[in-house]
VOVEXMAR-98223 format. One line per field, with one value per residue: residue number from 1; y, z, x of N, C-alpha, C, O in turn. Coordinates in pm, 1 decimal. Example, Ala and Ser with C-alpha at 12.3 -4.5 7.8 and 13.67 -1.06 7.14 Angstrom:
BEGIN
seq: (1_2)
n_y: (-569.0_-225.0)
n_z: (780.0_708.0)
n_x: (1319.0_1285.0)
ca_y: (-450.0_-106.0)
ca_z: (780.0_714.0)
ca_x: (1230.0_1367.0)
c_y: (-330.0_3.0)
c_z: (780.0_787.0)
c_x: (1320.0_1290.0)
o_y: (-331.9_113.8)
o_z: (846.5_803.9)
o_x: (1423.6_1340.9)
***
This chain:
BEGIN
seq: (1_2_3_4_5_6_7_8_9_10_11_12_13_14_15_16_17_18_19_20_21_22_23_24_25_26_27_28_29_30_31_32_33_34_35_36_37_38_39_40_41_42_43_44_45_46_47_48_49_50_51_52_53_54_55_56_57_58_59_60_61_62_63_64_65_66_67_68_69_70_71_72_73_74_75_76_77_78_79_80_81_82_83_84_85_86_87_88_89_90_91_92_93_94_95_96_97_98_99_100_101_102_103_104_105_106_107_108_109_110_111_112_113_114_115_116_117_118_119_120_121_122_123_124_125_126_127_128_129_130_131_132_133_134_135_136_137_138_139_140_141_142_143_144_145_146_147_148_149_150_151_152_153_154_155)
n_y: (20753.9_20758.0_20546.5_20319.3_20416.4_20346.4_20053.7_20029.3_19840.8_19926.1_19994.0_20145.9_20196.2_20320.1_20399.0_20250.2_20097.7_20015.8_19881.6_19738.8_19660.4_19418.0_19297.9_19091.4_18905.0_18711.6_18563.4_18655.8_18837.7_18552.1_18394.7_18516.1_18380.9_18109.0_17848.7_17922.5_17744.4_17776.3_17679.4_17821.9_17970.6_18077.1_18221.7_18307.3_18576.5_18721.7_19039.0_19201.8_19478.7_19696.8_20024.3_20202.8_20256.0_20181.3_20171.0_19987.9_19861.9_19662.9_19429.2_19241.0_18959.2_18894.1_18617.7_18593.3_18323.9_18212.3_17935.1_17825.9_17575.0_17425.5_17668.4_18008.1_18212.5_18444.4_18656.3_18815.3_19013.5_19140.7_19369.6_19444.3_19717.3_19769.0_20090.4_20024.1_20153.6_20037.7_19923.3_19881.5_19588.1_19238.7_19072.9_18795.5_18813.1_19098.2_18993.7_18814.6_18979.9_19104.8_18921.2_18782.3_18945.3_19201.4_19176.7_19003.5_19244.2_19370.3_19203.7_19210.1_19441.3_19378.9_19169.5_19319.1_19424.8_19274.1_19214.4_19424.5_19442.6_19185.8_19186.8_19442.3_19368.7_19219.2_18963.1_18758.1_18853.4_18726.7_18682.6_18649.6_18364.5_18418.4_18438.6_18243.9_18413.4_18360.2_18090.8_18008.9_18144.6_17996.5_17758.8_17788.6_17839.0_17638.9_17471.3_17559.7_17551.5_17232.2_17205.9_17334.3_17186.0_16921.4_17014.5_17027.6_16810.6_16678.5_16735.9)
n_z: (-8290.4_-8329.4_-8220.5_-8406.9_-8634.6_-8562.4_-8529.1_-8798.1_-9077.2_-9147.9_-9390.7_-9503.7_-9735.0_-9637.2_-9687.9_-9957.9_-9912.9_-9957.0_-9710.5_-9661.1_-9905.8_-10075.4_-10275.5_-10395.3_-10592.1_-10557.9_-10702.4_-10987.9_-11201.2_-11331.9_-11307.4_-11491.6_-11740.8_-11755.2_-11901.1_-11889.3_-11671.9_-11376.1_-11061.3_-10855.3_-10519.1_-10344.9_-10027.6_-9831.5_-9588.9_-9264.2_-9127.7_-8845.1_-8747.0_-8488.1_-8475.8_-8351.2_-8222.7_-8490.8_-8714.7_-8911.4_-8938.3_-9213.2_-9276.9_-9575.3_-9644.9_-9882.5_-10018.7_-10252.8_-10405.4_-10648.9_-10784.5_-11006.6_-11179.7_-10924.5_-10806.0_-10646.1_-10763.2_-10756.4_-10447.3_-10395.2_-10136.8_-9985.0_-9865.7_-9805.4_-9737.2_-9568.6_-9463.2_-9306.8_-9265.3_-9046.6_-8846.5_-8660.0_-8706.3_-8570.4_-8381.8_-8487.7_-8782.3_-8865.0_-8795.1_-9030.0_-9217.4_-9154.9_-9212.0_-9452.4_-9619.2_-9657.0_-9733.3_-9971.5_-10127.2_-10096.8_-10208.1_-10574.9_-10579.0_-10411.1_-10574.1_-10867.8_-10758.4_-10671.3_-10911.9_-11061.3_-10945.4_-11010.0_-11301.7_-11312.0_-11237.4_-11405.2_-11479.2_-11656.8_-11635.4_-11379.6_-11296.5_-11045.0_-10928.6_-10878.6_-10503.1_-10324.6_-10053.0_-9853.9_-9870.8_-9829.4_-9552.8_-9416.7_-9401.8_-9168.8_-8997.6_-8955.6_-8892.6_-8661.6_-8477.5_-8453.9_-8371.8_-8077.6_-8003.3_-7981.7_-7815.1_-7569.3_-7484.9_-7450.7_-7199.0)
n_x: (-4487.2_-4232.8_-4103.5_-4255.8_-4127.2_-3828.8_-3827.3_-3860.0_-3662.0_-3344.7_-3118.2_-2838.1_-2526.5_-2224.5_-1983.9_-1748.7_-1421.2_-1055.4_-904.6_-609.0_-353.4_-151.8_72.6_272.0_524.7_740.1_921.2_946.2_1175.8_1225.6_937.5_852.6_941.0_835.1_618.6_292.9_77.7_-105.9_-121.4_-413.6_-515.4_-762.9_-800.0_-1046.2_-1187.1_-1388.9_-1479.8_-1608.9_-1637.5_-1834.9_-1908.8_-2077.0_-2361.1_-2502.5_-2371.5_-2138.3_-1829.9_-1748.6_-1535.8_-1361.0_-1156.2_-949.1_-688.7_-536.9_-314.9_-67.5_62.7_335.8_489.5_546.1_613.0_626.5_416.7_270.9_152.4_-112.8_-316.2_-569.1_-748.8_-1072.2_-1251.3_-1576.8_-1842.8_-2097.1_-2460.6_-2739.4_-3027.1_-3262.8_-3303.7_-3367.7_-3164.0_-3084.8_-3140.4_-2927.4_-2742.1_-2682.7_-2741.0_-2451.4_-2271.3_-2316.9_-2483.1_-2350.0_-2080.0_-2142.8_-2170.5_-1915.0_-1776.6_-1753.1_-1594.1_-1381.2_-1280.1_-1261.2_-1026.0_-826.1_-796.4_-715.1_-469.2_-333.9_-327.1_-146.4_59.8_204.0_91.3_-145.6_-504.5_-706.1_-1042.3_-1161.6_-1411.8_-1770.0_-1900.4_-2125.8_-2233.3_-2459.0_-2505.4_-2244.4_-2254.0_-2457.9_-2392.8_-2140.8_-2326.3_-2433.1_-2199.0_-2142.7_-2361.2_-2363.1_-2099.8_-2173.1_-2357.3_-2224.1_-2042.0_-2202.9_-2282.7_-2044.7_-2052.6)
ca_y: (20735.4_20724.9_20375.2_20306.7_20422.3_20270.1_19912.2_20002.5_19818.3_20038.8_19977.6_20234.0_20123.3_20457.3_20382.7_20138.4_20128.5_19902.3_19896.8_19727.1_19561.2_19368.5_19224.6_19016.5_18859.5_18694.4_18488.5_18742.0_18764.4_18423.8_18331.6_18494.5_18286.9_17981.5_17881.5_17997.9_17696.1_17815.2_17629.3_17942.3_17956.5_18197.0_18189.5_18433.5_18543.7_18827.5_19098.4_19277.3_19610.4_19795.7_20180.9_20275.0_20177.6_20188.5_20201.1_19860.7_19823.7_19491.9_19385.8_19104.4_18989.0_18802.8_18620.6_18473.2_18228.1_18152.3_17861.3_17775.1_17506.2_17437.6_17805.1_18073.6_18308.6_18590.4_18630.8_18925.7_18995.9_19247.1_19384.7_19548.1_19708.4_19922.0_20141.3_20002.1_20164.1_19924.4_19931.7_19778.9_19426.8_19162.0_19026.3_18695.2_18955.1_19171.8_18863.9_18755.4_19127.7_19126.3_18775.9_18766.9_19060.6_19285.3_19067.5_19034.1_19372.0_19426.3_19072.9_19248.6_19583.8_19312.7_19115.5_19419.9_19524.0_19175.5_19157.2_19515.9_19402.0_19123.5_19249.4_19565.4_19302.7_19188.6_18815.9_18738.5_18861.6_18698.8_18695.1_18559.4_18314.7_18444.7_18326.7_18287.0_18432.7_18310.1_17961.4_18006.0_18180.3_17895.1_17648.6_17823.7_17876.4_17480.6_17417.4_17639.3_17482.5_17110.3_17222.1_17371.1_17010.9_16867.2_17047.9_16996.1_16667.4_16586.3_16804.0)
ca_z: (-8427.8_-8359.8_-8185.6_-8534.3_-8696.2_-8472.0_-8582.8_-8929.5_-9065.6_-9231.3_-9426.0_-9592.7_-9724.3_-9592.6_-9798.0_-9979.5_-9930.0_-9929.9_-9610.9_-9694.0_-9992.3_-10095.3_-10430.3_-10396.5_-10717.3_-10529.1_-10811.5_-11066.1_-11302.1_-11388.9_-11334.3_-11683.3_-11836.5_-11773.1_-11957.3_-11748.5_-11607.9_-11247.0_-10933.7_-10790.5_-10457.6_-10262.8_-9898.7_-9761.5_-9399.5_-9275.0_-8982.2_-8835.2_-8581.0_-8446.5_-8499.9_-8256.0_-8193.4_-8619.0_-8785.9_-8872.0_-9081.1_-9260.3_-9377.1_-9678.2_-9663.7_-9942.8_-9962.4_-10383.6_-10403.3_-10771.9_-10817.9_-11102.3_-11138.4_-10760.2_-10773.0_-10593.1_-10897.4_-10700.9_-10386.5_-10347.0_-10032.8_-9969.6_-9724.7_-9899.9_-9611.2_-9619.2_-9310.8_-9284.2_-9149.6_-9024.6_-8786.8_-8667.7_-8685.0_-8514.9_-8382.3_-8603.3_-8866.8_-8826.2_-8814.3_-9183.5_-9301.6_-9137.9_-9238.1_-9582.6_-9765.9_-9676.5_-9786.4_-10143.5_-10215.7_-10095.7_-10321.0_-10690.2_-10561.5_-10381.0_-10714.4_-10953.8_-10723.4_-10701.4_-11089.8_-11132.7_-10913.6_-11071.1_-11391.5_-11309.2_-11204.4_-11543.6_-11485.5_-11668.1_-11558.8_-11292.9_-11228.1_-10942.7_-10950.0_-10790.2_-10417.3_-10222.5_-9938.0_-9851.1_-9806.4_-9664.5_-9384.3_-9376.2_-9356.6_-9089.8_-8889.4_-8922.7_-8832.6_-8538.4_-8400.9_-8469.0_-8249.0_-7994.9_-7978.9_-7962.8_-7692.6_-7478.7_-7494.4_-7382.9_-7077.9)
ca_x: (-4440.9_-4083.5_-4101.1_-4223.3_-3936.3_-3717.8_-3859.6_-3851.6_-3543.5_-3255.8_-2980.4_-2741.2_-2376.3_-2194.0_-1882.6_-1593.6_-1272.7_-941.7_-808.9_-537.0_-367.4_-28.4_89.8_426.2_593.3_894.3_1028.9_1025.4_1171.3_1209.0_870.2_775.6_1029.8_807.1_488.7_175.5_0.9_-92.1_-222.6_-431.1_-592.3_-787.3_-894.8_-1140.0_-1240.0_-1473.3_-1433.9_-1689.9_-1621.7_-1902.0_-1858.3_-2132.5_-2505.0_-2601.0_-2246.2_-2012.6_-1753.5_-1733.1_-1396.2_-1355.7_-1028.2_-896.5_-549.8_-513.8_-175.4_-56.8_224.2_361.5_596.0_545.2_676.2_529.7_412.2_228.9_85.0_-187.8_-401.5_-688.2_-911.5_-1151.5_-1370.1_-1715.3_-1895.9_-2285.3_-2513.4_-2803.2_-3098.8_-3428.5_-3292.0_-3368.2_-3016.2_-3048.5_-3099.9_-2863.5_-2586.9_-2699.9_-2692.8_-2308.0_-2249.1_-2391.4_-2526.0_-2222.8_-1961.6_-2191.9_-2174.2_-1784.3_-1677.1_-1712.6_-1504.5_-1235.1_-1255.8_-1211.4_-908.0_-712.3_-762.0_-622.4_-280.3_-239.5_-259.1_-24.6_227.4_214.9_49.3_-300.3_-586.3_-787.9_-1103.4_-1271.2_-1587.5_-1832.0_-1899.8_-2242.4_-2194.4_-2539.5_-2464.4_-2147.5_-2283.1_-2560.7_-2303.9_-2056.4_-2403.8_-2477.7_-2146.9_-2138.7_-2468.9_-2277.3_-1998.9_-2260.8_-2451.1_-2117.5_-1966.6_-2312.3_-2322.1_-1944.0_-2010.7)
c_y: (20707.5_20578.7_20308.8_20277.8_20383.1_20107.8_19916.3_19942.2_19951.6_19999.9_20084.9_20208.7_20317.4_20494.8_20250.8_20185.4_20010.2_19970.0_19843.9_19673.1_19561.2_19283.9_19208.8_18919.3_18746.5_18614.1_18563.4_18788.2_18616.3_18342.8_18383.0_18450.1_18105.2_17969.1_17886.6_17900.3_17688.9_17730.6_17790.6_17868.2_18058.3_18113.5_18320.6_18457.2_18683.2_18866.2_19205.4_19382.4_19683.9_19909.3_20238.8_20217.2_20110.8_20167.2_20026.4_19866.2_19677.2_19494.5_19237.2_19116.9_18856.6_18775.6_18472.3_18452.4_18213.4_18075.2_17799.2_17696.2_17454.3_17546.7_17902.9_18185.3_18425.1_18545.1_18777.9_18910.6_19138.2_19259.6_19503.6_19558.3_19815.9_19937.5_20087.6_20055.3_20102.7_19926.0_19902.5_19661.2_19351.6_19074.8_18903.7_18771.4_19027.0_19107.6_18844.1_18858.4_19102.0_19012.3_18718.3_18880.4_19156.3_19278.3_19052.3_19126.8_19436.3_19321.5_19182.6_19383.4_19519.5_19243.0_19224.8_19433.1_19419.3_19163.0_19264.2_19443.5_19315.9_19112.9_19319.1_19509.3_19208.0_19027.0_18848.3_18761.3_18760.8_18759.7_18644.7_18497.9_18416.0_18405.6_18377.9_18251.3_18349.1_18224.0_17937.0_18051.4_18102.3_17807.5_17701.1_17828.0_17702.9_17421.2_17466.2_17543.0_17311.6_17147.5_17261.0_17231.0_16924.4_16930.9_17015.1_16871.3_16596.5_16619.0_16682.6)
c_z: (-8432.6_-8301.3_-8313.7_-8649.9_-8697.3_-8539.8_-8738.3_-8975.2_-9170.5_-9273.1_-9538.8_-9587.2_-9733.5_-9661.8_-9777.9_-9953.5_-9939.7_-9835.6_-9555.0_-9813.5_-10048.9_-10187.0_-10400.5_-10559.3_-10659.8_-10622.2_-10928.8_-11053.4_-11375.7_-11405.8_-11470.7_-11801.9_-11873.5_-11850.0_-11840.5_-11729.9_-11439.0_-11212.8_-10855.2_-10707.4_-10424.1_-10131.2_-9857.9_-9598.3_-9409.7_-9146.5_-8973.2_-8715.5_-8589.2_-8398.1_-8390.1_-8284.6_-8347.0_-8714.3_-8761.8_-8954.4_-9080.5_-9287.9_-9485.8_-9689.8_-9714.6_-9989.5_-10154.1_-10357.5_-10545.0_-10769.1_-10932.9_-11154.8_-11042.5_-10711.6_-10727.8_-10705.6_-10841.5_-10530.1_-10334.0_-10215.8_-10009.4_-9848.7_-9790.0_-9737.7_-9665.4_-9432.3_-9382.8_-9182.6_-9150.1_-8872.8_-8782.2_-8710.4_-8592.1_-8474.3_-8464.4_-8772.3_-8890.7_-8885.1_-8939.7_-9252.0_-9335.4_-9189.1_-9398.2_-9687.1_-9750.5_-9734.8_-9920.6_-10185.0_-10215.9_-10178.0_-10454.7_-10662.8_-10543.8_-10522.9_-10807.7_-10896.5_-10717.6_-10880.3_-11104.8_-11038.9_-10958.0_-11245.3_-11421.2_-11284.4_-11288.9_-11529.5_-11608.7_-11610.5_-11467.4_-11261.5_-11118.9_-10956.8_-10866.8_-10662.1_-10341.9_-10103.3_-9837.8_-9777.2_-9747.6_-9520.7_-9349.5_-9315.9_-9254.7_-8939.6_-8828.1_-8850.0_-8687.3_-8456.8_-8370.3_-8330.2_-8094.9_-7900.9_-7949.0_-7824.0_-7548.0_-7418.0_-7440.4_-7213.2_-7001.5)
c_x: (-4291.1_-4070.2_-4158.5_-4120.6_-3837.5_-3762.7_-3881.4_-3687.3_-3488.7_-3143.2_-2918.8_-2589.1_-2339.1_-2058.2_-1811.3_-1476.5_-1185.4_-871.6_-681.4_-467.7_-172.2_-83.0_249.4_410.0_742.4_993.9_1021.4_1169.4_1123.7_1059.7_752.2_817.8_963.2_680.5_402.0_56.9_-47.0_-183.6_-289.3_-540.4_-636.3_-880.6_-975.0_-1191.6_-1295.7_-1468.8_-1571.9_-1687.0_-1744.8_-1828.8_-1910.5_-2270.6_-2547.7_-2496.8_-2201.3_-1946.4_-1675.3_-1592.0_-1401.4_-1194.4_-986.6_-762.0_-545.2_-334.2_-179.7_90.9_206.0_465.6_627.5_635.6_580.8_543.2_388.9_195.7_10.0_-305.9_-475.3_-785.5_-958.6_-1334.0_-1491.3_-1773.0_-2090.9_-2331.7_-2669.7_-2886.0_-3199.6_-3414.3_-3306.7_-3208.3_-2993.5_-3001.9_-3027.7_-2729.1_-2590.0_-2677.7_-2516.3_-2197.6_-2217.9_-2369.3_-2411.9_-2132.7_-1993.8_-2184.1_-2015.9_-1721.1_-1662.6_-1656.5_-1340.8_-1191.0_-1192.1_-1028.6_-820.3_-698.2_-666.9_-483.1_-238.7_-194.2_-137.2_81.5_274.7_194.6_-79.1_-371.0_-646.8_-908.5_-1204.0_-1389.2_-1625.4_-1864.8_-2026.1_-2214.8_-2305.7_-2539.5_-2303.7_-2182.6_-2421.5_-2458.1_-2190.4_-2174.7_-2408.0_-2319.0_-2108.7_-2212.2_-2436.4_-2179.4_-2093.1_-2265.1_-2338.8_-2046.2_-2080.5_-2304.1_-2181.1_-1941.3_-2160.9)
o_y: (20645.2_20500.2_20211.0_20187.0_20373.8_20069.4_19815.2_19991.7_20034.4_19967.9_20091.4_20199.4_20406.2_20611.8_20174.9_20300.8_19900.4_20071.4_19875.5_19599.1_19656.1_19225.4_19301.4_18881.7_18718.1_18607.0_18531.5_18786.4_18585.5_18251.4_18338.3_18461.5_18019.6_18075.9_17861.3_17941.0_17584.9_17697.6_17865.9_17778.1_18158.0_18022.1_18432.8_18372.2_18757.7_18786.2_19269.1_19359.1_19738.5_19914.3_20314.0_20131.4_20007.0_20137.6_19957.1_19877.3_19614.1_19601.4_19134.9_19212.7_18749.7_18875.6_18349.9_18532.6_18199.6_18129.4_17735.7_17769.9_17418.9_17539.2_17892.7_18239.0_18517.1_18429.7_18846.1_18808.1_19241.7_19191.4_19613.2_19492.9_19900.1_19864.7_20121.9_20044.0_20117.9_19929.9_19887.3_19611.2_19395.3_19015.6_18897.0_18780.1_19054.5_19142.3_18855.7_18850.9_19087.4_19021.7_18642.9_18903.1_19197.1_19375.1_19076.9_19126.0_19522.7_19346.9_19249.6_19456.2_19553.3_19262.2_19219.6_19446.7_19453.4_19113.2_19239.5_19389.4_19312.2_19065.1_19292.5_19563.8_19128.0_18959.5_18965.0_18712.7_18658.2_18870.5_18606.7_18567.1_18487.4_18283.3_18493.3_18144.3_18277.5_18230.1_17868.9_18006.5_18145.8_17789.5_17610.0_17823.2_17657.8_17335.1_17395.1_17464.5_17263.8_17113.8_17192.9_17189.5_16834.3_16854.4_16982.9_16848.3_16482.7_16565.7_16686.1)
o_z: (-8523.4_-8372.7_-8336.5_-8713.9_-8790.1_-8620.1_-8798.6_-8914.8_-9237.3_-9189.6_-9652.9_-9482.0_-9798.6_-9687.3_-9681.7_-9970.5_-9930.7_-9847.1_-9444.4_-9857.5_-10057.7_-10201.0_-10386.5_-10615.0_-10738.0_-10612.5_-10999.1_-10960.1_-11444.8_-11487.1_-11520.5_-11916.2_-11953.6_-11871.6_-11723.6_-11759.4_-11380.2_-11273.4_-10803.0_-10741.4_-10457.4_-10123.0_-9868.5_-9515.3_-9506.0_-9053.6_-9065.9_-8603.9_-8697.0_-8320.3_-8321.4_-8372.0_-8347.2_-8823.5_-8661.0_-9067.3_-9008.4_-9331.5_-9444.2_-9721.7_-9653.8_-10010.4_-10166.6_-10310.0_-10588.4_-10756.3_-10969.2_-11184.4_-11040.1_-10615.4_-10761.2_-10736.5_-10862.2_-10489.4_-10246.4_-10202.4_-10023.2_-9777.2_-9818.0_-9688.1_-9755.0_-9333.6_-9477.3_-9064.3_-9256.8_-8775.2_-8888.0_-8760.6_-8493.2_-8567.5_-8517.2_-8840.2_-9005.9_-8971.6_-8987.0_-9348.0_-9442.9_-9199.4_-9442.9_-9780.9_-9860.4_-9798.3_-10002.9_-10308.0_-10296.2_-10221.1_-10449.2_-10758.0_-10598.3_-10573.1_-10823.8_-10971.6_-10761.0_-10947.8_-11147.9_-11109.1_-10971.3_-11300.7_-11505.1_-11297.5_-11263.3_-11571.7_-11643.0_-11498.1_-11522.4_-11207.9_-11138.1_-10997.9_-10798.4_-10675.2_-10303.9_-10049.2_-9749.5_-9656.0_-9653.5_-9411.3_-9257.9_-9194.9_-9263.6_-8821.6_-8714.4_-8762.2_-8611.7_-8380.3_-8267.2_-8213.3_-7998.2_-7796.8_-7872.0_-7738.4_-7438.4_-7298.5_-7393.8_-7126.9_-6881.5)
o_x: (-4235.9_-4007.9_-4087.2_-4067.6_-3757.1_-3677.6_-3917.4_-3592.1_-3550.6_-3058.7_-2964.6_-2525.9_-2394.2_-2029.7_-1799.6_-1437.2_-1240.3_-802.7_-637.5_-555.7_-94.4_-190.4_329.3_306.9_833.1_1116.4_1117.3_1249.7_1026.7_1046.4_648.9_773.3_1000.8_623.2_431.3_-55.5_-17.3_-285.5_-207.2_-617.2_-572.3_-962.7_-925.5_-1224.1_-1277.7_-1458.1_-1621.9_-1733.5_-1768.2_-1733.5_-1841.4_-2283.4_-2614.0_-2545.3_-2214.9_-1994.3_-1597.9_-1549.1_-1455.9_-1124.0_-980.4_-693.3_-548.2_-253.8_-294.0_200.7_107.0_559.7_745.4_712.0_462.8_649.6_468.0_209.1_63.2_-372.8_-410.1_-858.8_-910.2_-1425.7_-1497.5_-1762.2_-2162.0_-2299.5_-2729.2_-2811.1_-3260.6_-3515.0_-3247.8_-3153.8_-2882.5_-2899.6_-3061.3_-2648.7_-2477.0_-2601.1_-2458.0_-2075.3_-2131.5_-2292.8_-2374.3_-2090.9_-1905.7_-2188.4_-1980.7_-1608.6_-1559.5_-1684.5_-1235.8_-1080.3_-1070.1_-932.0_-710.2_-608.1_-554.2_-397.6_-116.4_-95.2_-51.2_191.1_364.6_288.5_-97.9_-358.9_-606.9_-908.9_-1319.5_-1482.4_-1552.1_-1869.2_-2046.4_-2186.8_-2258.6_-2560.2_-2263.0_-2148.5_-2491.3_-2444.5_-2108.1_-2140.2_-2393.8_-2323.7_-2042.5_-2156.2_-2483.6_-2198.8_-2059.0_-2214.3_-2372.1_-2001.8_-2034.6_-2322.3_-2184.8_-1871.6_-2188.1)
***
């Protein structure tokens, strides 16, 4: 029965946190002297450490830019991490959990928490679209397998 068990899958999020986070302003003042049409970007990237056989902690680490004027208005950055714990996957499995569904459930905590800093640093709120993680980690897999087929093939 426990070889059972063992192939049953498991997932429990073990906790959130922000494991790190910066809010810069460097042209304040002046840049609430201007009217507030912003260029805003955000880039995103994703870290994954194994804790021990069942344990990982994800990281989401997002990096929003606001210029205004071709001025740099803000610039906040986040790592908004969580501990998973996760078992009876299949290793494809497993990757899409760490890939995917982790990263969906740590976006609206990282979202909430870039809106509150850039509020508190007295801009307009922000709030983030939403982003499927989903097909990004479809499309990072397809381009993986591209580079693969590509590197095969010059050798």
């Amino acid at each position: 029965m426990s070889e059972e068990q063992n192939a049953q899958p498991q997932f429990s999020l073990q906790r959130i946190y922000i494991k790190d986070a910066s809010m810069e302003s460097p042209n304040a003042p002046q840049v609430f002297l201007k009217e507030w049409k912003p260029e805003i970007n955000m880039d995103m990237n994703t870290a994954v450490n194994q804790l021990d056989d069942n344990n990982f902690e994800v990281i989401l680490t997002l990096t929003v830019t606001a210029k205004n004027e071709d001025e740099h208005a803000f610039l906040c950055e986040l790592q908004q991490a969580g501990i998973f714990a996760i078992g009876g996957l299949k290793e494809q499995e497993l990757h899409h959990t760490l890939g995917a569904f982790c990263p969906s459930i740590l976006f609206p905590y990282a979202r909430e928490s870039v809106d509150t800093m850039v509020t508190k640093a007295s801009f307009p709120p922000l709030m983030l679209a939403p982003v499927n993680f989903d097909a990004l980690y479809a499309q990072q897999l397809s381009q993986q397998q591209a580079e693969s087929t590509g590197e095969e093939a010059t050798h």
